[in-house]
C-alpha positions as CSV (number, residue, x, y, z in Angstrom):
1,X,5.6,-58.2,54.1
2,X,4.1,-54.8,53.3
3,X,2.1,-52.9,55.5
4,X,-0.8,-51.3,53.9
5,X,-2.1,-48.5,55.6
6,X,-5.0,-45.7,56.1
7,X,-3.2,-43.3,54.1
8,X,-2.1,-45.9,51.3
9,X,-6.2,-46.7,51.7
10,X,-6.9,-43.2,51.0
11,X,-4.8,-43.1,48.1
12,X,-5.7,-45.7,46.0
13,X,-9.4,-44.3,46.8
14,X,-8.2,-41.3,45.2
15,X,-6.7,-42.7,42.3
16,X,-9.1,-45.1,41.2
17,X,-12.2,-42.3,41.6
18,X,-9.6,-40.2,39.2
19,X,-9.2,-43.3,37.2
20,X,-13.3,-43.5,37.0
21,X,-14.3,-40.2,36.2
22,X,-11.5,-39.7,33.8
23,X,-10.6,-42.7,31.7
24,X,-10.7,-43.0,28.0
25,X,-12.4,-46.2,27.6
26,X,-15.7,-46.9,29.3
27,X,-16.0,-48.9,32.7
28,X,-19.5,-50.3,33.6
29,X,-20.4,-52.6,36.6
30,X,-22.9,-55.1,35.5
31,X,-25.3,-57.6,37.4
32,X,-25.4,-60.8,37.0
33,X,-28.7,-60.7,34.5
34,X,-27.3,-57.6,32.6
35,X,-28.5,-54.6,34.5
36,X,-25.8,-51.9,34.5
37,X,-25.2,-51.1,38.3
38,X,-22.4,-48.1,37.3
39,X,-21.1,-46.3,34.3
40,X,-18.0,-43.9,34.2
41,X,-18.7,-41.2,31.9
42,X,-16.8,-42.6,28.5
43,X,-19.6,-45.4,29.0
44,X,-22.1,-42.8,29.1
45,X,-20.6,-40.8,26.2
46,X,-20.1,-43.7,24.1
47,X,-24.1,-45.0,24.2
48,X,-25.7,-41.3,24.8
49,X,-27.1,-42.7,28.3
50,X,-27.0,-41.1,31.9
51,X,-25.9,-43.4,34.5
52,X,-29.2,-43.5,36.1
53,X,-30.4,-44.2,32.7
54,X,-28.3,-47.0,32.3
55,X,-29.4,-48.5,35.3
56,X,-32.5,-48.7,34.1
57,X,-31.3,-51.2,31.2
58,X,-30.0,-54.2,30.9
59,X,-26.4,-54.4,28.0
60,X,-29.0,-56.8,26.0
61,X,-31.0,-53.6,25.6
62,X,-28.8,-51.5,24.1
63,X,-26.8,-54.4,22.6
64,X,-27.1,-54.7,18.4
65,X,-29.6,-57.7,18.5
66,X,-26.7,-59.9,16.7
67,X,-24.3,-59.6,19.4
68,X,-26.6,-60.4,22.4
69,X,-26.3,-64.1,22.0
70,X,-22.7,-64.7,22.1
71,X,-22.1,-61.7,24.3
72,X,-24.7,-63.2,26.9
73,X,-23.2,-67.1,26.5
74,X,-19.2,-65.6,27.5
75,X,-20.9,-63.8,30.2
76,X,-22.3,-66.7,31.9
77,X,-19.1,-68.3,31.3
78,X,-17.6,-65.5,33.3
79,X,-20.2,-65.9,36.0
80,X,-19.9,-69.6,36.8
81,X,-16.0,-69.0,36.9
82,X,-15.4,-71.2,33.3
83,X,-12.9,-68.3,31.8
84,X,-11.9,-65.5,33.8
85,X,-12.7,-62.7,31.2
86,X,-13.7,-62.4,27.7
87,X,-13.2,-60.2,24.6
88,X,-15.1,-59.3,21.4
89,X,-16.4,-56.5,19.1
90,X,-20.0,-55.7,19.4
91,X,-22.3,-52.9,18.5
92,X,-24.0,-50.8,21.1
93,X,-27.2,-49.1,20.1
94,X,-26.8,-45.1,21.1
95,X,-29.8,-43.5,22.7
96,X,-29.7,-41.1,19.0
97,X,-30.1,-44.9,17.5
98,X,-26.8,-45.3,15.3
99,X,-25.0,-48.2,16.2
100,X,-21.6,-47.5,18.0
101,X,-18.9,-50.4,17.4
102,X,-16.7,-51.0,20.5
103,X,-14.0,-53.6,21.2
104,X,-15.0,-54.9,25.0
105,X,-13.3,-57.0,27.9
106,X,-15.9,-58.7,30.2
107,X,-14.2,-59.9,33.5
108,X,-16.1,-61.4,36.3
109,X,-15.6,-60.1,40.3
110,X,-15.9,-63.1,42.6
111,X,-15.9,-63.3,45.9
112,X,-15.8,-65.9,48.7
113,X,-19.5,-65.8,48.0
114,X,-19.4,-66.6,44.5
115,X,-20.3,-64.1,41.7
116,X,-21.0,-60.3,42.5
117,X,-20.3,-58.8,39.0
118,X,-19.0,-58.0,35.9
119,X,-16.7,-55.3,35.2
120,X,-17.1,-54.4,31.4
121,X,-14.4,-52.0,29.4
122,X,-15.1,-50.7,26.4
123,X,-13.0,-48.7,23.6
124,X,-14.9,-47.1,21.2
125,X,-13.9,-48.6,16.8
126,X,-12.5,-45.2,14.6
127,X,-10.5,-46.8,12.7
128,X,-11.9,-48.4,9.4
129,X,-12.0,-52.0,9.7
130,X,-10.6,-53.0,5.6
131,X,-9.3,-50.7,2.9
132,X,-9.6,-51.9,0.2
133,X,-6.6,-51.0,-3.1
134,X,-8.5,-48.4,-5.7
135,X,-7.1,-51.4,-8.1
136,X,-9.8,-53.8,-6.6
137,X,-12.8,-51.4,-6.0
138,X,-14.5,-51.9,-9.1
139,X,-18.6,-51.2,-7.9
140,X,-17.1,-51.4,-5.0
141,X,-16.1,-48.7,-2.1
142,X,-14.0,-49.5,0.9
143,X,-15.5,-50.8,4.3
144,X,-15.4,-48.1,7.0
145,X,-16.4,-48.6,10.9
146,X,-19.9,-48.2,10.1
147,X,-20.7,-49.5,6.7
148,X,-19.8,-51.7,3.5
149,X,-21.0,-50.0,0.3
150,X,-22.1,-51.8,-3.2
151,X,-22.6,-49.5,-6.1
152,X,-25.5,-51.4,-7.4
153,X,-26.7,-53.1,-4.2
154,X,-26.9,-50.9,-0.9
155,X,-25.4,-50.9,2.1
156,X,-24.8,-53.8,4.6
157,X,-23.8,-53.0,8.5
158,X,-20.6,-54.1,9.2
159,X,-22.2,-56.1,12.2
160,X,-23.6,-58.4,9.5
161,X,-20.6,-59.8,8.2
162,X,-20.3,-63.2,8.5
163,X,-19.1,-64.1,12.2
164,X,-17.3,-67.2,10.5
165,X,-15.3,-64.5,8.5
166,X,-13.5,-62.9,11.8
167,X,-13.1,-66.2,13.2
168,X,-11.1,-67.6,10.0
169,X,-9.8,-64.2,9.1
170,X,-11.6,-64.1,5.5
171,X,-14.5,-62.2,4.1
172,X,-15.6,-64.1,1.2
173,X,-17.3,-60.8,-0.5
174,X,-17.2,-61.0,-4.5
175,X,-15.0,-58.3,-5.8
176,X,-15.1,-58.5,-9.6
177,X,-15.5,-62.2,-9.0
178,X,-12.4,-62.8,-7.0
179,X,-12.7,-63.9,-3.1
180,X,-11.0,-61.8,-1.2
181,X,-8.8,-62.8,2.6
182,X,-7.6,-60.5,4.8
183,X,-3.8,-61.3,3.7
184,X,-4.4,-60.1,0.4
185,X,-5.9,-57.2,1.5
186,X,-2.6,-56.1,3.7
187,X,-4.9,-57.1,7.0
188,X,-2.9,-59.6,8.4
């Protein structure tokens, strides 16, 4: 058996403060009823909030209103000890108000006293989420992060696809009458 001691203490004080500070992804600490109790500062860059900001909010209130739900229903799974962790895309509103897309992992800290918290990581979405062949665009233009564009009808948010369509890997969008899946589209 491995001795730990004061110095190895000091040391992996050290390197998880350099970890904090200087990650890519965001790290947030998160009550139990959604108040943010830290925020590294990718978390603050990604939602345009100062850590004391943030911990004046809950992650409902700067959540896209349709992620809350299932966002909120994983976390209490986390809290009561159901599943360990959970992941999904969601949409953070930025203090500027665009919405910032972000793939995040939700794992619960217990203790022998129960639940304490959640520690939430979060990487920001660049990359466009379906491109579309020029063959197929027809009126219409390919999805990036932020947007899916029709010619003649507007804009929808990506947010409001479907959730069915992530969970069966299709978005039923007519494209010159033809439904088009993910595997046609070189997806999956």
């Amino acid at each position: 058996m491995a001795h730990h001691t004061i110095r190895d203490e000091e040391e992996d004080r050290q390197a998880y403060e350099s970890l904090w500070y200087h990650a890519l992804i965001g790290l947030a600490y998160v009550a139990q009823d959604g108040t943010f109790k830290r925020a590294n500062p990718a978390m603050q860059r990604i939602v345009g909030y100062t850590e004391a900001e943030l911990q004046s909010r809950r992650f409902q209130d700067i959540t896209v209103p349709g992620d809350v739900v299932a966002d909120e229903i994983m976390a209490d799974k986390v809290a009561r000890g159901e599943v360990d962790h959970y992941d999904m895309n969601k949409g953070y509103i930025h203090k500027l108000g665009h919405i910032v897309p972000v793939r995040l992992r939700v794992v619960g800290l217990h203790s022998e006293n129960g639940f304490e918290f959640f520690v939430s990581q979060m990487a920001e979405i660049h990359q466009p989420l379906v491109t579309v062949p020029p063959a197929m665009h027809g009126g219409f233009h390919p999805m990036t992060a932020g947007e899916i564009k029709w010619t003649n009808i507007g804009t929808m948010v990506w947010r409001d696809l479907p959730k069915w369509a992530i969970i069966v890997g299709m978005v039923s969008t007519a494209i010159a009458g033809a439904v088009v899946t993910l595997n046609q589209l070189g997806i999956i």
